[in-house]
C-alpha positions in Angstrom: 0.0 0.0 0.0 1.5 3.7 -0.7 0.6 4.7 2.5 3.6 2.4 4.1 5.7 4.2 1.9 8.2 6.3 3.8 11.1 9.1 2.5 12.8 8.8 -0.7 9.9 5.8 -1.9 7.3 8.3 -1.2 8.9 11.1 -2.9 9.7 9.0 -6.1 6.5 7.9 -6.1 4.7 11.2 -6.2 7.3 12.2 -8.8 6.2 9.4 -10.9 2.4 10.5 -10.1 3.0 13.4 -11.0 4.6 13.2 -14.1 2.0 11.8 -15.3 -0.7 14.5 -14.1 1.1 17.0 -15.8 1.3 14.9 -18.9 -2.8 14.4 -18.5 -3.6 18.2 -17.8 -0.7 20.1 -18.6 1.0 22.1 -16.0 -2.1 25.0 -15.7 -4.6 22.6 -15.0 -2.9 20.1 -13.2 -3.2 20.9 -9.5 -1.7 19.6 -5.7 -4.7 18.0 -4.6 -4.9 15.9 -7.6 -1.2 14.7 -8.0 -2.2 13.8 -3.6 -5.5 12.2 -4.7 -3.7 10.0 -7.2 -0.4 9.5 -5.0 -2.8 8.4 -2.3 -1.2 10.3 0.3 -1.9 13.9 2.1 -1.3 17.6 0.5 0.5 17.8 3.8 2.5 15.5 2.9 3.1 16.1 -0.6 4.0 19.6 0.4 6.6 18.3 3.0 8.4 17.2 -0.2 7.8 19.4 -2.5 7.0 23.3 -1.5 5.1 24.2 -4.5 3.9 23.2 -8.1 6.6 25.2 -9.8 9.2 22.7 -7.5 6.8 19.3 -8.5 7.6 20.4 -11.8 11.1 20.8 -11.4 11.8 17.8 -10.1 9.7 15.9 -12.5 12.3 17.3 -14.8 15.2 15.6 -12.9 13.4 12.1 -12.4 12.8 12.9 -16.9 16.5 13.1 -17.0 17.6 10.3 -14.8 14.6 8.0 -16.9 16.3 9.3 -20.1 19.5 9.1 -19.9 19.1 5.1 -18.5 17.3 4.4 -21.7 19.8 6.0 -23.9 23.0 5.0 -22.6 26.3 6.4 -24.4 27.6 5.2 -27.7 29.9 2.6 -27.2 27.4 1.1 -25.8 25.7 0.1 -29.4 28.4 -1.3 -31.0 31.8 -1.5 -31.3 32.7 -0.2 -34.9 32.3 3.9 -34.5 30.2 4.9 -37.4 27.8 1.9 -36.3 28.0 3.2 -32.5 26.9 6.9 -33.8 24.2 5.8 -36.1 22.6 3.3 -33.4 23.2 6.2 -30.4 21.7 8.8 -33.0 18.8 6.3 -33.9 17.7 5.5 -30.4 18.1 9.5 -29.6 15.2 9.4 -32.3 13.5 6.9 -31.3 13.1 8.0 -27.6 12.1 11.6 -28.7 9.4 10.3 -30.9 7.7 7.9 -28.2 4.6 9.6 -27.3 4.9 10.5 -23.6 8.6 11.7 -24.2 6.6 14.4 -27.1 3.9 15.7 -24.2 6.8 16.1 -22.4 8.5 17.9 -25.0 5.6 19.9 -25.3 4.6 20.8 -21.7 8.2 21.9 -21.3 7.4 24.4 -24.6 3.9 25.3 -23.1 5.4 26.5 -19.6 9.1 28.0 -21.4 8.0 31.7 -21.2 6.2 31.2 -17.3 8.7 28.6 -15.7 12.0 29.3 -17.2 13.8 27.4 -15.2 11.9 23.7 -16.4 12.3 24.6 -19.4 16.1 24.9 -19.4 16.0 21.7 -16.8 14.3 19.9 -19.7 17.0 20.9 -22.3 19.6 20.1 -19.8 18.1 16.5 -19.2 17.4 15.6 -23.0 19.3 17.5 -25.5 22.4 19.0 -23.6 23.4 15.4 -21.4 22.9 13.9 -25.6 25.3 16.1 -27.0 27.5 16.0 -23.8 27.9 11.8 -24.4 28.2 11.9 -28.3 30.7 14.6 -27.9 33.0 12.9 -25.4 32.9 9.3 -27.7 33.5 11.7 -30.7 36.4 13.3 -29.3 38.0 9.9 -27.9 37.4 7.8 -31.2 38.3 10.5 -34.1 40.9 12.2 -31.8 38.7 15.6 -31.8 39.2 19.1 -29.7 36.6 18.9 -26.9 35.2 21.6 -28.9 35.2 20.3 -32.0 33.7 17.2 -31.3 31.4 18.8 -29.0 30.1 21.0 -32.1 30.0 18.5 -34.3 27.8 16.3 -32.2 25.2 19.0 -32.1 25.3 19.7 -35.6 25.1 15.7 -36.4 22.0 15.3 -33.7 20.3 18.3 -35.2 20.1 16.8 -38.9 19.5 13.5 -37.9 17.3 14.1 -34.9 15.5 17.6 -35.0 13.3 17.8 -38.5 11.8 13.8 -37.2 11.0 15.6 -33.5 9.8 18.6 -34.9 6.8 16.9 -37.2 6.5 14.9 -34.2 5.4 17.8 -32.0 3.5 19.4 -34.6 1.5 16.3 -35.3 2.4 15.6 -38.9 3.7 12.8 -37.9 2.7 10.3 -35.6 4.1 9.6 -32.0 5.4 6.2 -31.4 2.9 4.5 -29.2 4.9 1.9 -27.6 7.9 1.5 -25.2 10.6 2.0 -27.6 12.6 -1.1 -27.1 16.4 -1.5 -28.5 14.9 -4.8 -30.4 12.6 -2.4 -32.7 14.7 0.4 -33.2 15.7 -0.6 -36.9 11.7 -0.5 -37.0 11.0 2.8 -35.5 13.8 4.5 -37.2 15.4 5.0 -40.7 18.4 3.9 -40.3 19.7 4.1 -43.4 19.0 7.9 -43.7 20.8 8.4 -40.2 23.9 5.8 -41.5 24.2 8.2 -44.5 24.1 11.5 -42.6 27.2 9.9 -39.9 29.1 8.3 -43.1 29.3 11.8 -44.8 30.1 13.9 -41.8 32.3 12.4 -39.6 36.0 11.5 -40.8 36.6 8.5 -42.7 
């Protein structure tokens, strides 16, 4: 039962509770007593670990990032040959983006960017910037790149293979991926060929 759960158990559950109110409602409409309700727990209690909505929010964006970067993993771990590595790390990068909660998320983090600074840079921080960060660090010590080289040339790689996908994805001309996006049906989910063509004819041979 929740209501034996006690400190850091509590507190990830009501994250997870409440990431998914917010994905429900959207941050305007989502409220305290309903993220308690579904938690099964007290608003004095949720508010013991979490002072406000604007700090629910916030750290729903941290427990996004840990989830996230879990799933993704870093480059090498895809395969050993690099220009495989990329294109797989680059694939799944797509293929988390375009699963259907990870877009409302995308999306609630747009929604609230001009009222809650703050979760939207945590969101950019979690997805996009912890990418870049890992694709940059195996660029530089497989090619033998500048830290800033290879840290510009990751963003410029995600951002053709990655970016135009997401962004019909969040505008609804295409559709969402509907189920857990599992490694086994990346080569399903994902062009592949497209992204192996976009990594052969940028990176050094």
């Amino acid at each position: 039962m929740s209501g034996q759960r006690r400190g850091e158990e509590l507190r990830r559950h009501i994250l997870f509770v409440a990431k998914d109110v917010f994905l429900e409602t959207g941050y305007e409409r989502a409220s305290m007593d309903t993220v308690a309700v579904r938690a099964e727990t007290s608003k004095r209690t949720l508010y013991a670990h979490f002072e406000s909505k604007d700090k629910l929010l916030l750290a729903v964006m941290d427990l996004v990032r840990e989830l996230y970067l879990g799933r993704l993993k870093t480059p090498d771990a895809y395969a050993e040959e690099p220009m495989e590595a990329v294109t797989l790390f680059c694939g799944r990068f797509l293929q988390l983006m375009a699963w259907e909660p990870q877009v409302r998320t995308c999306r609630l983090s747009i929604a609230e960017a001009e009222r809650l600074p703050g979760s939207s840079r945590a969101y950019f921080d979690a997805v996009f910037a912890g990418t870049y960060e890992r694709l940059g660090v195996y660029l530089a010590e497989r090619f033998a790149m500048s830290g800033a080289g290879s840290a510009a040339l990751a963003e410029d790689l995600l951002g053709r293979t990655v970016l135009p996908r997401l962004l019909r994805r969040l505008l609804n001309v295409e559709e969402a991926i509907k189920d857990a996006p599992e490694p086994a049906t990346l080569a399903e989910d994902v062009d592949l060929d497209a992204i192996r063509r976009t990594v052969t004819a940028t990176l050094p041979g």
